[in-house]
DOMIMAR-362858 format. One line per field, with one value per residue (C-alpha): x, y, z; residue in one letter; residue number from 0. Coordinates in Angstrom, 3 decimals, padded with zeros to 6 digits, m for minus. Example, Ala and Ser with C-alpha at 12.3 -4.5 7.8 and 13.67 -1.06 7.14 Angstrom:
<nodes>
east	[012.300,013.670]
north	[m004.500,m001.060]
up	[007.800,007.140]
r	[A,S]
k	[0,1]
</nodes>
This chain:
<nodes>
east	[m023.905,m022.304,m018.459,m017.667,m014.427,m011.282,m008.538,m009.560,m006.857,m007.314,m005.341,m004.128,m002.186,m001.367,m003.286,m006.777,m008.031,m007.080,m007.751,m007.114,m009.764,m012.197,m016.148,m016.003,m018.691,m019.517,m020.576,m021.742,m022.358,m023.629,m022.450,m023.381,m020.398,m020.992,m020.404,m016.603,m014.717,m015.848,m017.960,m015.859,m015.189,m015.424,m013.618,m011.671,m008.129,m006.058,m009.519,m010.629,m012.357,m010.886,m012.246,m010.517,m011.224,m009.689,m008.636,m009.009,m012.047,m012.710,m010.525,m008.166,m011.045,m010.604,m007.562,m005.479,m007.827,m011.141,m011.067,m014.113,m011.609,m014.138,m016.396,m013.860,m013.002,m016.645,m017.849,m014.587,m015.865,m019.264,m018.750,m016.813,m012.967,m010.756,m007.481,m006.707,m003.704,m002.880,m001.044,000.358,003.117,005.713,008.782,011.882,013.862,016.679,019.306,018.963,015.340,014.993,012.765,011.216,011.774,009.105,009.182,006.444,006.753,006.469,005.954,003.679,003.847,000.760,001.095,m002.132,m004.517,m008.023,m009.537,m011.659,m009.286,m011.988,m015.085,m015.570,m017.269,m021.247,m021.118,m018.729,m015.229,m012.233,m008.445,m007.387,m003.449,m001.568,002.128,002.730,000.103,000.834,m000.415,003.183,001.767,000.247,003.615,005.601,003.445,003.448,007.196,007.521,004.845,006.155,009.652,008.242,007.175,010.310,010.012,013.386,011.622,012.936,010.959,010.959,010.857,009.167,006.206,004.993,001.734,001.454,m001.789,m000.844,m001.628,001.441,003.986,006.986,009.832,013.361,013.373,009.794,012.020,015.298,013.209,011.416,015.107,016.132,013.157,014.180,011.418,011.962,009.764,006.209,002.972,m000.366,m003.250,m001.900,m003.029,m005.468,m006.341,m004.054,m005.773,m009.163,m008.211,m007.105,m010.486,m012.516,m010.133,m008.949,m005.307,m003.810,m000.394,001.331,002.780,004.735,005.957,008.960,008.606,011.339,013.404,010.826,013.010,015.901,018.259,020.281,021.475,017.826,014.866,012.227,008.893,006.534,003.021,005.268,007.631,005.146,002.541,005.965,006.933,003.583,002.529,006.008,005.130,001.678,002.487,004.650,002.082,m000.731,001.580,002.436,m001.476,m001.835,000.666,000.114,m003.989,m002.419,m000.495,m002.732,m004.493,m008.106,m006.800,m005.470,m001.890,m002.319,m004.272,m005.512,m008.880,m009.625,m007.843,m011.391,m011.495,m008.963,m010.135,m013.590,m013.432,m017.010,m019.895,m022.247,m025.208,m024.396,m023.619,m026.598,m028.809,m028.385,m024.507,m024.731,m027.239,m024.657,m021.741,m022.939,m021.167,m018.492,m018.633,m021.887,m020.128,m018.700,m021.679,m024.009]
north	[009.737,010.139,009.289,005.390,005.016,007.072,006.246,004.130,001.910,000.462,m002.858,m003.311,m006.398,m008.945,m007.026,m008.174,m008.223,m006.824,m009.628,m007.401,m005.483,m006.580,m006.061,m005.701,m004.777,m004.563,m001.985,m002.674,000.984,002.652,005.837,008.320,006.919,003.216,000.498,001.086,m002.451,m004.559,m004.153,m001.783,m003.426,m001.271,m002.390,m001.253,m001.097,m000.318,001.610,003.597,002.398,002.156,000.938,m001.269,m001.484,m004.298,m001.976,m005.148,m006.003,m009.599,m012.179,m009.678,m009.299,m005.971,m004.544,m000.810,000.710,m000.364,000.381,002.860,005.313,007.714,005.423,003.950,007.740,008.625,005.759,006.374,009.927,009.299,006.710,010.079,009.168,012.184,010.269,006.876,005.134,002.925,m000.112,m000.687,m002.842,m001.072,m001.738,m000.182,002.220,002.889,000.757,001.834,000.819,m002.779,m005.291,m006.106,m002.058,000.612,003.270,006.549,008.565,012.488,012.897,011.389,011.351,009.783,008.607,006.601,007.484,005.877,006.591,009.061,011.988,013.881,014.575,017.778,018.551,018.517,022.539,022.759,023.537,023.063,023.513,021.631,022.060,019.000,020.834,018.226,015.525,013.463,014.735,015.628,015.123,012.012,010.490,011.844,009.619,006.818,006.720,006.791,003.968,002.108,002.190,001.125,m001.889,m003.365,m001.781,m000.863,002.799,005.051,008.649,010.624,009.619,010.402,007.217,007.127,005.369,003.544,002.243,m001.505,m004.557,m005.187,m004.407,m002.072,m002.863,m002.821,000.896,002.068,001.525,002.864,006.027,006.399,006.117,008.806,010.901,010.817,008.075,006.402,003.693,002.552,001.544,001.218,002.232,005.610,007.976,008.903,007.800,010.742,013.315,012.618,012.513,015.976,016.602,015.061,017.131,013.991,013.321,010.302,008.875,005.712,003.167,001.465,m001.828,m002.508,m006.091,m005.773,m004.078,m003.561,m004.897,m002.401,m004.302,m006.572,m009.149,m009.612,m011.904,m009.738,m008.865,m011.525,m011.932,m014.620,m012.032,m009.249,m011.924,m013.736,m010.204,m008.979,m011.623,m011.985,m008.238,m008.336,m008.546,m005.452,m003.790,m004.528,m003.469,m000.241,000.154,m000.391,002.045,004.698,004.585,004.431,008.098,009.668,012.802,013.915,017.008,017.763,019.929,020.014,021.813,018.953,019.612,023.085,022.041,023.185,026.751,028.074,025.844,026.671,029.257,029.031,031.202,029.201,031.379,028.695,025.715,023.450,022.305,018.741,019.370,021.258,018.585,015.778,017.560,018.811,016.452,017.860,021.652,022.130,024.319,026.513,026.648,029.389]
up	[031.087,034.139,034.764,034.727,034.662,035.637,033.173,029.626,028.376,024.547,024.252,020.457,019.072,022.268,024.836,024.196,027.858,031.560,033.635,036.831,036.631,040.006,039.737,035.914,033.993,029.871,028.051,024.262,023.092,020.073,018.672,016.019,014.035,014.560,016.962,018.751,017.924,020.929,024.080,026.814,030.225,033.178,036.733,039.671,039.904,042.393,044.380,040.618,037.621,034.487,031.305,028.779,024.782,022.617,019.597,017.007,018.167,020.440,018.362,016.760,013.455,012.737,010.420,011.620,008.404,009.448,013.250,013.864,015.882,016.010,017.638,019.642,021.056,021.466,023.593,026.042,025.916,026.639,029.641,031.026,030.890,030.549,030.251,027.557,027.593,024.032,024.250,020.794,019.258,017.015,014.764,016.151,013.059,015.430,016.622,020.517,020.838,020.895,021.212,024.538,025.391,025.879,023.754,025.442,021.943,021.935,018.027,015.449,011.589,009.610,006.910,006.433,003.415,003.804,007.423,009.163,010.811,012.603,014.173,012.301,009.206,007.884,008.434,011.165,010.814,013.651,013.066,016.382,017.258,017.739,017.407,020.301,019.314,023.256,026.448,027.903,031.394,031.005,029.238,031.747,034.478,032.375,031.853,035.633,035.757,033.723,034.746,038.415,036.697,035.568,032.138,029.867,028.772,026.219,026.830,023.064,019.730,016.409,015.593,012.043,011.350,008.162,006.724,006.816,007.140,005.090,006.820,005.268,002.696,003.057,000.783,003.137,006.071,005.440,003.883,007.005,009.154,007.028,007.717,011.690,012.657,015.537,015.571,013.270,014.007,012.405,014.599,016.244,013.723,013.473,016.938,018.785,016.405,017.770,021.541,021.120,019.224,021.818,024.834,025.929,027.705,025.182,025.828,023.982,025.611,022.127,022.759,020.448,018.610,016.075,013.900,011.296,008.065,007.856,010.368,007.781,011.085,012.391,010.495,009.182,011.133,011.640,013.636,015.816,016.042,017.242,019.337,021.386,022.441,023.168,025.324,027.574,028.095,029.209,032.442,032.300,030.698,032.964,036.548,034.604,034.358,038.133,039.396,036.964,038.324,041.759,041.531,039.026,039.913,039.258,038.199,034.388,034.612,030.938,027.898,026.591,028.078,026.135,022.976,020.918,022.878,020.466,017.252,016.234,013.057,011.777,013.305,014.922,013.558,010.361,012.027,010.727,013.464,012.514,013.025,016.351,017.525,016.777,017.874,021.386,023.214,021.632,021.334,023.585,025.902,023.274,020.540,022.118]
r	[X,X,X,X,X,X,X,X,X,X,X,X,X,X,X,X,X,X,X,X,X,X,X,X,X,X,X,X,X,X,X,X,X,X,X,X,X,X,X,X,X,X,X,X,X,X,X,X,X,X,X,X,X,X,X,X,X,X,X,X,X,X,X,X,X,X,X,X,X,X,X,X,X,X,X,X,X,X,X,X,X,X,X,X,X,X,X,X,X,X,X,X,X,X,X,X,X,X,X,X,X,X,X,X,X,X,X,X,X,X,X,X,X,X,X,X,X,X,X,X,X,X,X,X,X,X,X,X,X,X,X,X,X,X,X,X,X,X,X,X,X,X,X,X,X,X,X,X,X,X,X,X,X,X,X,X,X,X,X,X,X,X,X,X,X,X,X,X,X,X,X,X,X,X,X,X,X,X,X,X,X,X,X,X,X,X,X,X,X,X,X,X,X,X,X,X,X,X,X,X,X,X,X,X,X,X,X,X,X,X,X,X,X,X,X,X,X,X,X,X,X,X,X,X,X,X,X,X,X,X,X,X,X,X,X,X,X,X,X,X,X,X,X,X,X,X,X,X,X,X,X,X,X,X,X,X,X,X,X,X,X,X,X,X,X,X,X,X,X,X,X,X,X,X,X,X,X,X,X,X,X,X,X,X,X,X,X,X]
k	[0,1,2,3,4,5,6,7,8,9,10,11,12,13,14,15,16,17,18,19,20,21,22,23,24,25,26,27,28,29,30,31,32,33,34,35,36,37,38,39,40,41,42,43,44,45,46,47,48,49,50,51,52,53,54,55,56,57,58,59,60,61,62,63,64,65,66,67,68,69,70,71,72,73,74,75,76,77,78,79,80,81,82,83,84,85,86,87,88,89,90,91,92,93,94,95,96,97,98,99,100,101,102,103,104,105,106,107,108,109,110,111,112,113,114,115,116,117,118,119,120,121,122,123,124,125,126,127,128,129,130,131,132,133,134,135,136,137,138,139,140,141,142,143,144,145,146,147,148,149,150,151,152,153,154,155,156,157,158,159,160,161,162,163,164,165,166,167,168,169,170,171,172,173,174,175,176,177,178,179,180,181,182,183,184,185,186,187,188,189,190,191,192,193,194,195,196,197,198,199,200,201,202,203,204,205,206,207,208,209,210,211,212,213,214,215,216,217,218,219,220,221,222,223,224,225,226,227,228,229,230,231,232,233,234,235,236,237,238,239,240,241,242,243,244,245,246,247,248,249,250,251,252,253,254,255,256,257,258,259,260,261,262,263,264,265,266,267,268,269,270,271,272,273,274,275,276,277,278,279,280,281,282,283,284,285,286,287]
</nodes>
């Protein structure tokens, strides 16, 4: 297919929609690994195209375990977008980052147990590096972005990805502060892990709704809690969007884009046909 959009944006709890977006048009895709959560809308902004995915599917259905990441990466893949931006709500673990604030993490820890990590497998195998799991470029751009905007930004920081729904306990979170996590989430892993996969540029851009349930002086995390910040920062969100697609480059100063060149061990003489036929859009131009 060829390229229709320039930058893909997935939208997770409060960001359902980009009303900005001018000459919009839908996309309901299938994929070899299902149907992505909800039809992707395509429309200009700011003079390029950029394509927006609810990650919870149209009505927020969808729970952080069942999201079909891999479908959700594949159909921004296949409409030819080389650059996604995730909008996602987080818990803060540190006392610095609070709510209201942008947090543009630079380290990820998964700790989720029950979802698809990778496109690999079936006769195929690929040991991908994600040493630094965040495009550094692209985080870099969207700090700047997002500062422009009005944003309170905090660049850094170590996210950990629980399974959820639930959210943590008082002894999960103060375990987690003592491991050095910054803030927690539920739908970045394995999300980040199959950008790289897919040699896509992925950056974060981690809306802090709370203190989780650590801080003794503040309530404990609600969906009021989470929804109330999300939607006063929508806006914020959304002009961070437009001036990052105003100053972003065609070109990738980055590695992300031959993260497989390096990751392939098995000899394609054995890769089953079946495999190499539904991995091609993958590893076509390395398989020969």
């Amino acid at each position: 297919m060829k390229s229709e959009a320039f930058l893909g944006v997935i939208g997770g709890s409060g960001l359902y929609s980009m009303p900005d977006l001018l000459n919009a048009k839908q996309f309901d895709l299938d994929t070899p690994y299902g149907k992505p959560s909800a039809p992707i809308v395509v429309g200009e902004l700011e003079g390029q195209r950029v394509a927006f995915l609810a990650r919870h599917g149209i009505g927020h259905h969808i729970i952080p375990g069942q999201v079909n990441y891999r479908a959700n990466i594949y159909a921004l893949k296949n409409l030819g977008i080389q650059r996604i931006i995730s909008i996602s709500a987080c818990g803060s673990l540190r006392e610095d980052f609070s709510p209201g604030e942008i947090i543009i993490p630079d380290q990820v820890f998964d700790l989720t147990r029950h979802r698809k990590q990778s496109f690999f497998g079936d006769g195929l195998v690929a040991h991908v590096s994600v040493a630094d799991p965040f495009c550094a470029d692209l985080s870099n751009q969207l700090e700047k972005a997002t500062s422009a905007a009005g944003g309170v930004v905090h660049r850094g920081g170590n996210m950990i990805t629980i399974e959820g729904p639930r959210f943590s306990t008082r002894a999960e979170s103060n375990v987690f502060r003592t491991w050095g996590m910054s803030i927690i989430g539920m739908t970045t892993s394995p999300e980040v892990f199959l950008a790289r996969e897919a040699e896509l540029c992925y950056a974060v851009m981690a809306h802090v709704t709370d203190y989780d349930v650590w801080h003794i002086s503040e309530d404990p995390v609600t969906v009021e809690m989470v929804i109330e910040v999300l939607h006063k920062n929508s806006q914020l969100a959304q002009g961070a969007i437009r001036n990052l697609v105003k100053d972003l480059s065609e070109d990738r100063n980055c590695t992300c884009k031959q993260a497989l060149a390096s990751a392939l061990i098995t000899a394609p003489e054995v890769v089953p046909p079946e495999t190499r036929e539904n991995l091609h859009w993958l590893v076509g131009k390395y398989l020969h």
